[in-house]
Residue, then its C-alpha position, 0 to 999 in steps of 0.5 A: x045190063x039185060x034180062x029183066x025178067x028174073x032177078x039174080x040175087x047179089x051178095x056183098x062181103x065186106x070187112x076190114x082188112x085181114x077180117x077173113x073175107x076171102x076164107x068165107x067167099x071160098x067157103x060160100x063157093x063150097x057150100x053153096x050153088x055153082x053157078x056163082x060169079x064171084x067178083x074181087x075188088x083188091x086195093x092195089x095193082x095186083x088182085x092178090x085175093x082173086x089168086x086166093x079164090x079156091x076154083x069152083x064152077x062159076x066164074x071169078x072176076x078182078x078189079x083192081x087198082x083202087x075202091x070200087x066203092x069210091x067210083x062205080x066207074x066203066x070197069x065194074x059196070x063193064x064187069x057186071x053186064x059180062x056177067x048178067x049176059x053170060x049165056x048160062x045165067x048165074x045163080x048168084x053173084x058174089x062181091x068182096x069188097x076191099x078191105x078199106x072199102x064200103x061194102x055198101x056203096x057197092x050194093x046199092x048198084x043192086x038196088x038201082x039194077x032191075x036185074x039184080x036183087x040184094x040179098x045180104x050185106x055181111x060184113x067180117x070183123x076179126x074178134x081179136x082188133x075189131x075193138x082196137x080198129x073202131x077206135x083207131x085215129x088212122x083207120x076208125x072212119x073207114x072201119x066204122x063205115x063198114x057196118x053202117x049199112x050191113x045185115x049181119x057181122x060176122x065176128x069171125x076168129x072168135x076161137x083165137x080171143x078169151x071170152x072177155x075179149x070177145x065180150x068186149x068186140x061184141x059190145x064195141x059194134x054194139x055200140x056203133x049200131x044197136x040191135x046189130x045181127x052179130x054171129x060168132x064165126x071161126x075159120x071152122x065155123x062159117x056160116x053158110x048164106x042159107x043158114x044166115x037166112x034162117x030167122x033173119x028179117x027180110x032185108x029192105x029196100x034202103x035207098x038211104x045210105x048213111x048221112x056221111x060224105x063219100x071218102x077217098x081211100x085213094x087218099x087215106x091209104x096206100x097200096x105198094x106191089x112186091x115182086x121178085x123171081x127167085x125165093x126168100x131165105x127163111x132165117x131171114x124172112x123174119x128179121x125183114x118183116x119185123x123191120x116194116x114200118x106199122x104204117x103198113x097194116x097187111x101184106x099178102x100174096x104167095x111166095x116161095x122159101x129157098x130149097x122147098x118145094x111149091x109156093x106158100x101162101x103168105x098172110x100178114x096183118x099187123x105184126x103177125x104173119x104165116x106161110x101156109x101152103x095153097x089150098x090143092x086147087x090153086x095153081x102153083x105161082x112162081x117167084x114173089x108176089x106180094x100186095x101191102x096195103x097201109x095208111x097215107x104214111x106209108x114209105x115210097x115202094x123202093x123203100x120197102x121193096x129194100x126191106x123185103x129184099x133182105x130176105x131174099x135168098x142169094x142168087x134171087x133177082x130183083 
């Protein structure tokens, strides 16, 4: 990596799954200096979430097929030197971490780089599970992981809980790490990167990370990759998704409903799930393409694909 004479400042986003990481960094693109690289890291095959990233003036970055918090391999540093050696130099780099990854194993490449300067850690964390997910035996190690090392949490969809819920998520993170910068966010209340500047403490040098063994989300979780042509049958679609095993904890992706126009994006965490149209910028995509992330125990692809297939309208290939 080059150009040691100024520094580009890194910004790393973390969160669990379906925390809202991708809304924030389209917000940050839209509220903040152009020339952004944004770099996505997807747990599977497909990086949905890079489809997702509203166009904006710098560039975005995939990397996908697993954490690049558990190996800062070719891949990632390969993605690195095209950025920093880019012609136009960029303002700012933006890493989303995986939803099952560790935000802060990927900014430590921002300590050790005499190029780079590390800005902030945020970490999202949904108001509505935050609690629950700590506490988890399936996900709570890898969840808890992710704010050991952060600045900031955002307790994002604050507005969707009661007080006393959202009383409770503050003091379950309080409680991993006391003192911790907590903001409550909404969908329609993002902060901008200037504004969780203000007033905040100049973020350290940290060579230290937590006295914990680095972990295999290889291991722990499973990715599965869905894809057809054609469109699912909207009287269908939610009997197939209620049929899922509760190993799978998201599913998200775009698709298309029979006799509609356009793609839909698709969100699903846990149980709960929508179709929303794409934001005007994003290209339309053809088909299905849809990416699930779940524990170990998640059922082999073909059983899910069989699922999912139910809902296919008559006619759709698979």
């Amino acid at each position: 990596m080059t150009r040691p004479s100024a520094t580009t400042p890194v910004t790393v986003i973390g969160g669990f799954l379906g925390a809202g990481k991708t809304t924030f960094v389209n917000h940050l693109l839209a509220t903040g200096s152009p020339r952004t690289a944004v770099l996505v890291n997807d747990f599977g095959e497909i990086n949905v979430d890079a489809t997702l990233i509203a166009s904006h003036d710098g560039s975005t970055m995939t990397l996908t097929n697993g954490c690049i918090c558990c190996s800062i391999g070719t891949g990632f540093i390969d993605t690195m030197c095209k950025v920093l050696d880019a012609p136009v130099p960029f303002e700012r780099i933006v890493i989303e971490a995986s939803g099952v990854g560790d935000p802060w194993m990927i900014a430590e490449i921002a300590l050790i780089e005499p190029s780079l300067r590390l800005d902030r850690v945020v970490v999202l964390a949904d108001a509505s599970r935050i609690a629950q997910l700590i506490d988890d035996v399936r996900v709570g190690d890898t969840v808890r992981g992710q704010f050991a090392q952060c600045d900031v949490v955002l307790l994002n969809k604050s507005d969707l809980v009661e007080a006393e819920a959202l009383a409770a998520a503050r003091a379950a993170l309080l409680a991993l790490k006391p003192g911790l910068r907590i903001i409550d966010t909404s969908r329609e209340s993002l902060p901008t990167l200037a504004s969780l500047d203000a007033g905040a403490a100049t973020s350290a040098f940290r060579a230290d990370s937590p006295d914990t063994a680095p972990r295999d989300h290889g291991a722990a979780f499973r990715s599965w990759a869905y894809r057809r042509d054609g469109a699912f049958d909207r009287d269908r679609i939610a009997g197939a998704l209620a049929a899922l095993p509760p190993a799978l904890l998201r599913l998200k992706g775009s698709c298309r409903l029979d006799g509609e126009a356009g793609a839909k994006v698709f969100q699903m965490v846990d149980r709960a799930w929508s179709l929303t149209p794409p934001a005007p910028d994003q290209p339309d995509s053809p088909g299905i393409v849809l990416v699930g992330v779940g524990t170990s125990e998640l059922p082999p692809p073909a059983v899910l694909d069989a699922i999912l297939d139910r809902a296919l309208a008559s006619g759709a290939s698979s």
